[in-house]
C-alpha positions as CSV (number, residue, x, y, z in Angstrom):
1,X,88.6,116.9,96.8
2,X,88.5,114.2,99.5
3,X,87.3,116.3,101.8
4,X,84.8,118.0,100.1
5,X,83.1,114.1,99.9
6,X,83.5,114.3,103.6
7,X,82.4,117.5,104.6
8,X,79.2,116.3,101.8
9,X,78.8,113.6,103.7
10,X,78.7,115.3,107.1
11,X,76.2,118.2,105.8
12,X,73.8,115.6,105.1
13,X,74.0,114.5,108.6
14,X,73.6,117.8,109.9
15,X,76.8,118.9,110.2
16,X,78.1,122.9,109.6
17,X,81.3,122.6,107.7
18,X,84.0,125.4,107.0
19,X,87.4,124.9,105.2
20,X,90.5,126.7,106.1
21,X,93.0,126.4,102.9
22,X,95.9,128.4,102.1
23,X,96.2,131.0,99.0
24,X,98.5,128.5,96.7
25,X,98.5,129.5,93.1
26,X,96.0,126.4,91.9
27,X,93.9,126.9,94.8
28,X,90.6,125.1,94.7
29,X,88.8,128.1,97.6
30,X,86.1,128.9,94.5
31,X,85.6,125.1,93.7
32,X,84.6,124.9,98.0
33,X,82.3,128.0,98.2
34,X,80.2,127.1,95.0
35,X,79.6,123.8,96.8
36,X,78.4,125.8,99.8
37,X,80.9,125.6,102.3
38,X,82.4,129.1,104.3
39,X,86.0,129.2,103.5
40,X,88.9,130.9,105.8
41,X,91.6,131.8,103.3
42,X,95.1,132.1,104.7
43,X,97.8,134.4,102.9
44,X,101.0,133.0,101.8
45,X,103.3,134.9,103.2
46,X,106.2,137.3,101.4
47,X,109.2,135.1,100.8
48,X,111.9,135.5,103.7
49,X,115.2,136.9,102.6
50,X,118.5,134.1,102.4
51,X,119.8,136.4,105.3
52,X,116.5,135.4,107.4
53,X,116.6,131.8,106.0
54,X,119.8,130.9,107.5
55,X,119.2,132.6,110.4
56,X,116.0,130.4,111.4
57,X,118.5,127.7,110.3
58,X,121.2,128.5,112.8
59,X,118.6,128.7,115.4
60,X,116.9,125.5,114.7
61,X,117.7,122.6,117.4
62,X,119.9,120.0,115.3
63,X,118.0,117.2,116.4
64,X,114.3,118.8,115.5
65,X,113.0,116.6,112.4
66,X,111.0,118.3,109.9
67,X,108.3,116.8,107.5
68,X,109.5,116.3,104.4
69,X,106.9,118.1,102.6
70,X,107.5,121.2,105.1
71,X,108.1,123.8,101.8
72,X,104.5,122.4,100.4
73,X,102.9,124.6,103.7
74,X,104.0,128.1,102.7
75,X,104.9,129.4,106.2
76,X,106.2,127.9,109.3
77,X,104.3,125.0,111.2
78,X,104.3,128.0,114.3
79,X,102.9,130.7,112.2
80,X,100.4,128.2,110.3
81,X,99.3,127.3,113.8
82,X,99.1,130.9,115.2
83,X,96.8,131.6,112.0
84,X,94.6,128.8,112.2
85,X,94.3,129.7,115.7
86,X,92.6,132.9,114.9
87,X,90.0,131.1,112.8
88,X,89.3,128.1,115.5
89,X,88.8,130.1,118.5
90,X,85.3,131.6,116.8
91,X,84.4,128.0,115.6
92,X,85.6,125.7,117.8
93,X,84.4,122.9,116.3
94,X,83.7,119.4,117.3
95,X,86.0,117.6,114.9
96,X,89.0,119.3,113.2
97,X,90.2,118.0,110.3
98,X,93.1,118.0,108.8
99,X,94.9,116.8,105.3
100,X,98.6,118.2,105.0
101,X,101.5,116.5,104.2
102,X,103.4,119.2,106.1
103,X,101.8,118.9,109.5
104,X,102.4,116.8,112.3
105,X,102.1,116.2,116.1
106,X,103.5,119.8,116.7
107,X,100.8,121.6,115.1
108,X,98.4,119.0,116.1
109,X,98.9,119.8,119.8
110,X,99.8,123.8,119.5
111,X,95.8,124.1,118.4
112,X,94.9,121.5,121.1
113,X,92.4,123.7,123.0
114,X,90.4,124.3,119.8
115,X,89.0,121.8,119.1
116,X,86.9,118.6,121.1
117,X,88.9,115.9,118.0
118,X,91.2,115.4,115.3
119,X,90.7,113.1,112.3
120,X,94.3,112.6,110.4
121,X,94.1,112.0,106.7
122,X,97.2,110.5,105.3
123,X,99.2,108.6,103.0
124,X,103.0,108.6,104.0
125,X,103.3,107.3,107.4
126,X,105.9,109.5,107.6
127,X,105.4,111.7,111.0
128,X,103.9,111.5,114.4
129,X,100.5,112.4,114.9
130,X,98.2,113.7,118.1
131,X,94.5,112.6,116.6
132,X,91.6,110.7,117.9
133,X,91.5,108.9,114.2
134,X,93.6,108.7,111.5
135,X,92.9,107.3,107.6
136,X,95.5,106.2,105.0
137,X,92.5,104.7,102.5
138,X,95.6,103.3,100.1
139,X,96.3,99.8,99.5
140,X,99.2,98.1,101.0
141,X,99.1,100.3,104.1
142,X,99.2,98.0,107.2
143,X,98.2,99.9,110.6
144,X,101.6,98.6,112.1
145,X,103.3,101.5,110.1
146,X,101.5,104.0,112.6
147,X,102.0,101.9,115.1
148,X,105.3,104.3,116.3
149,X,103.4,107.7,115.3
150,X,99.8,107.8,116.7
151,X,99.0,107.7,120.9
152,X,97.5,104.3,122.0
153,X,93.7,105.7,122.0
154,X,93.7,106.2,118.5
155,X,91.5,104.5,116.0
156,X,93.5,103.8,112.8
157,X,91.1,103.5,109.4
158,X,93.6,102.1,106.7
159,X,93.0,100.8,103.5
160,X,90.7,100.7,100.4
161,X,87.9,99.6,102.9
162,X,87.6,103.2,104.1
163,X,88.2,105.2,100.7
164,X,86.8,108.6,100.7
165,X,84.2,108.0,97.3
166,X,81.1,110.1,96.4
167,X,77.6,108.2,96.3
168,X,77.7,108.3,92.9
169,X,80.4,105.9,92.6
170,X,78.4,103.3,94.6
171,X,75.4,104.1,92.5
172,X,77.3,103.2,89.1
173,X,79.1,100.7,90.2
174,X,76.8,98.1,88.9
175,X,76.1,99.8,85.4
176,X,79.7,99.6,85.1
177,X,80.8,96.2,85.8
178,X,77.8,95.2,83.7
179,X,79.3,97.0,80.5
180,X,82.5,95.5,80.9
181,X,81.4,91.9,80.5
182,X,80.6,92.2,76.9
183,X,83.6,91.5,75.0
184,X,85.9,94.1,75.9
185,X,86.4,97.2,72.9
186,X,88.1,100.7,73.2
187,X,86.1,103.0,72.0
188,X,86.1,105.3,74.8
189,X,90.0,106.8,76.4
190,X,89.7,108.8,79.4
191,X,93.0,110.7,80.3
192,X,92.6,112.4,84.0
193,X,95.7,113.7,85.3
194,X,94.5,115.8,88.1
195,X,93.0,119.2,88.1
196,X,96.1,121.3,87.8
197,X,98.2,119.0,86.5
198,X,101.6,121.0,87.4
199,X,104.3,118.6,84.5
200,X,101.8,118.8,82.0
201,X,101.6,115.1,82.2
202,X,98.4,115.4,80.1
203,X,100.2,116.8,76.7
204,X,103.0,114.2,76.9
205,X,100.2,111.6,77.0
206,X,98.5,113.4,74.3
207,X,102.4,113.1,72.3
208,X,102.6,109.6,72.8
209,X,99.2,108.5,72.3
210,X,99.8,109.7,68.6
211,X,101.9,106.8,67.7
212,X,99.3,103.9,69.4
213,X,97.1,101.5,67.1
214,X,94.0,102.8,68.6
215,X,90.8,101.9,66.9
216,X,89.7,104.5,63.6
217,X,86.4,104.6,65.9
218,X,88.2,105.4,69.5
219,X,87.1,108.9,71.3
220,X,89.2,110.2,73.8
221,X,88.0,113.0,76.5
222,X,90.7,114.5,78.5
223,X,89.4,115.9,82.0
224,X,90.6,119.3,83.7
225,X,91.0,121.9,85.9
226,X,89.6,125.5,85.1
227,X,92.8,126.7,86.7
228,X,95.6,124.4,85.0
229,X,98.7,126.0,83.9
230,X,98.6,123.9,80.6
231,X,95.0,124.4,79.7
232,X,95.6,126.2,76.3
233,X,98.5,123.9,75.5
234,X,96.2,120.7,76.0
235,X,93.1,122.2,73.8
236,X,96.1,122.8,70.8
237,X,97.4,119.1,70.9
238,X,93.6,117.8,71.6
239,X,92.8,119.7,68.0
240,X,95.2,117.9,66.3
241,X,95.2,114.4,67.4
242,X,94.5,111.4,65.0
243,X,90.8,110.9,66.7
244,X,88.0,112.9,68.4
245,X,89.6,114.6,71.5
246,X,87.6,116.6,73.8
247,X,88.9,118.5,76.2
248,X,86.4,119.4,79.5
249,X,87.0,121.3,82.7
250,X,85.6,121.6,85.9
251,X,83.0,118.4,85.5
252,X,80.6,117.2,87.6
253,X,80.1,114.1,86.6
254,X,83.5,112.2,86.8
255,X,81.4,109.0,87.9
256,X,79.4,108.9,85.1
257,X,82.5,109.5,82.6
258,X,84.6,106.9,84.6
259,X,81.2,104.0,84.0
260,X,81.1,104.7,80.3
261,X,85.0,104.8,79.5
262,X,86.8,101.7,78.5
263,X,90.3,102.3,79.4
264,X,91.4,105.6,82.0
265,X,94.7,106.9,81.8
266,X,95.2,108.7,84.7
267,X,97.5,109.8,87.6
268,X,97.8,107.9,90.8
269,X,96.3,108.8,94.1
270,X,92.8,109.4,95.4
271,X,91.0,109.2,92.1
272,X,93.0,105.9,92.0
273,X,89.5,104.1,94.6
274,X,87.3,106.1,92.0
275,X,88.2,103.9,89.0
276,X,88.4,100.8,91.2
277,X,85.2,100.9,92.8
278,X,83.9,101.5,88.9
279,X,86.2,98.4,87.7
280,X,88.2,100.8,85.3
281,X,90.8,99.4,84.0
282,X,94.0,102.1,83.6
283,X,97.4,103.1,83.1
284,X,98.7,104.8,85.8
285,X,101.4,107.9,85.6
286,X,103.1,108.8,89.4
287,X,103.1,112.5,89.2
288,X,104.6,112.5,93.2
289,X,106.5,110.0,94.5
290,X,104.0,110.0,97.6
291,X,101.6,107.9,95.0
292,X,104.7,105.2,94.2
293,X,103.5,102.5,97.0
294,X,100.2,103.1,96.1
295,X,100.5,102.5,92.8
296,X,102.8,99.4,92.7
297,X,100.2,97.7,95.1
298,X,97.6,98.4,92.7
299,X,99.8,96.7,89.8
300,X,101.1,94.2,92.1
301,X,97.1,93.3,92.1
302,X,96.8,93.4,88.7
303,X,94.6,96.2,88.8
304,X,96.2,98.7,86.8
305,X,99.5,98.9,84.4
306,X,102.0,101.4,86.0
307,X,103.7,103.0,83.8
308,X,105.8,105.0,85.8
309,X,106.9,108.9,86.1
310,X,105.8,111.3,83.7
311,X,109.8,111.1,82.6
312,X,108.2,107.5,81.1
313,X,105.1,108.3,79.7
314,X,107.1,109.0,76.0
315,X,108.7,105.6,75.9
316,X,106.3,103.4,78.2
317,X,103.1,104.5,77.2
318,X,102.8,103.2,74.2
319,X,103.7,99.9,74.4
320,X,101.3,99.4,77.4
321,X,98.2,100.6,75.1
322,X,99.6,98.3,72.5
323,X,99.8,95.2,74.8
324,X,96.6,96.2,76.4
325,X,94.8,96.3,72.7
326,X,96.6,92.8,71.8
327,X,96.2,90.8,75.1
328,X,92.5,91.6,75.7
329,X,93.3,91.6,79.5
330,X,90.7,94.9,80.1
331,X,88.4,92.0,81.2
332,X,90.8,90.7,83.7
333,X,92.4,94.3,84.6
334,X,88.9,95.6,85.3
335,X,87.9,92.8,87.3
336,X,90.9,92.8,89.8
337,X,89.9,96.6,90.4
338,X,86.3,96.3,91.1
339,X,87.3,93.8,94.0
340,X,90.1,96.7,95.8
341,X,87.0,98.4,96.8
342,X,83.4,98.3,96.3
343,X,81.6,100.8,98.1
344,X,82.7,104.0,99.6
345,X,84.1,104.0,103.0
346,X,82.9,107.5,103.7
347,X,79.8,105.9,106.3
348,X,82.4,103.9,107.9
349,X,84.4,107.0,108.5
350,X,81.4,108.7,110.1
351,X,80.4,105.9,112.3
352,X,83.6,106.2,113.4
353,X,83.5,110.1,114.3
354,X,80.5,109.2,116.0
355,X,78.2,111.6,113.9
356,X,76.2,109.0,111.4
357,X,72.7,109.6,112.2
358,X,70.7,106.2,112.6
């Protein structure tokens, strides 16, 4: 989703923009073409046997580190980079791209010759990297923890500052900080746990919001993915909850939802810049321990409750929304949000690439 508001942003400057994405279950390729973009759809490839496995294993130099999100690429880093080869060598495009966990300076470099420059877009600090820029938008990241793993030339965009938000954000930014400074209520619960939404983190919130003091008046819209595996299960708990539950997919207008909301509960991560920018006050879930350090910086701020895992949500959900409803500190949650980040950084990131047109 972050780099669909990129590749927005760089159409509107002119730019032709294709996606190459892999054919996960959960896949998002239909999302990307009905937003106009060509998309290059790799296959994931038929499992290898054990008898394979261990032979790649036994082969492998000892001292060769690998990502530790490798398995979340579906192939090797060689035959990932052989295949995107085949698609870069008709495009060769003037930027490439490039937002895996499971890629590194290896692949980086193997695909060199296709392409004029490489942005990075991270959040671990976890590998080396070949690139001309890299971004880590989260809060707490310092550019010293890429000092080690980027060449000297790059330009490193880290933090909040450079946060990859749609327009619309910007735009209802004021409309939302305005609402909030009336005396804050909660009429309106947002729960946001990601399009697929793999744990079902969504139906144990659903559980434990059943035994929370919420007000006779509150409505609560639950947000989804067309494709999530716990769709059905989600639209049966949403029928029998306590107060109005709605259950949408596939919105449009998250912005819009996030503005007139009270109180988000919702899954760490990118979406995390959304709700600040809007002054939302949440409660946070970590659905991948990639999105811990994010997370605690943001409730080391003030500007969000962790509550932890999705192993938590049963016991420490409620008593957040209770202390939430009994302190009154919406106000001052919402508040400490709004100033993480208050504009999108997605200009800054084009100035950068050199493409903004004046």
């Amino acid at each position: 989703m972050r780099c669909l508001t990129l590749a927005d942003a760089l159409k509107a400057q002119g730019a032709d923009c294709h996606f190459i994405s892999r054919d996960h279950p959960g896949h998002l390729m239909e999302v990307i073409r009905q937003r106009g973009y060509k998309v290059n759809s790799l296959a994931v490839p038929v499992p290898p046997s054990q008898e394979a496995i261990k032979s790649i294993v036994e082969r492998a130099p000892s001292s060769q580190q690998e990502p530790e999100h490798t398995a979340w690429l579906g192939s090797t880093w060689q035959t990932d980079a052989q295949e995107t080869t085949a698609i870069l060598v008709n495009l060769q495009p003037d930027w490439l791209v490039v937002d895996h966990y499971a890629l590194d300076q290896r692949w980086e470099e193997a695909l060199a010759q296709h392409y004029r420059k490489l942005l990075v877009i991270d959040d671990l600090a976890d590998r080396p990297h070949s690139c001309n820029l890299l971004l880590d938008q989260n809060l707490g990241r310092q550019p010293q923890d890429y000092a080690a793993l980027v060449p000297a030339h790059c330009q490193l965009l880290i933090g909040p500052y450079f946060s990859l938000l749609r327009p619309e954000f910007a735009a209802l930014r004021p409309y939302s900080l305005q609402r909030r400074q009336a005396q804050p209520a909660l009429r309106q619960l947002l729960i946001t746990m990601g399009g697929v939404d793999q744990p079902n983190a969504t139906g144990q919130v659903l559980q434990a919001l059943k035994t929370c003091a919420l007000p006779a008046d509150c409505r609560i819209t639950v947000i989804m993915g067309l494709t999530a595996p716990w769709l059905q299960n989600v639209q049966d708990l949403a029928a029998q909850m306590p107060w109005f539950t709605e259950v949408v997919v596939n919105v449009n207008d998250m912005a819009q939802r996030m503005a007139d909301s009270d109180l988000a509960i919702g899954a760490a991560g990118s979406t995390s810049w959304e709700r600040c920018c809007l002054g939302l006050p949440t409660l946070m879930v970590v659905l991948a321990e990639n999105q811990q350090a994010s997370a605690q910086a943001l409730e080391d701020a003030h500007a969000a409750r962790l509550i932890g895992a999705v192993s938590d949500i049963a016991t420490q959900l409620p008593q957040a929304v209770g202390e939430l409803i009994d302190s009154g500190c919406q106000s001052r949650m919402g508040l400490a949000a709004s100033a993480i980040t208050d504009e999108p950084g997605v200009e800054k990131i084009l100035n950068a690439m050199g493409v903004l047109n004046a």
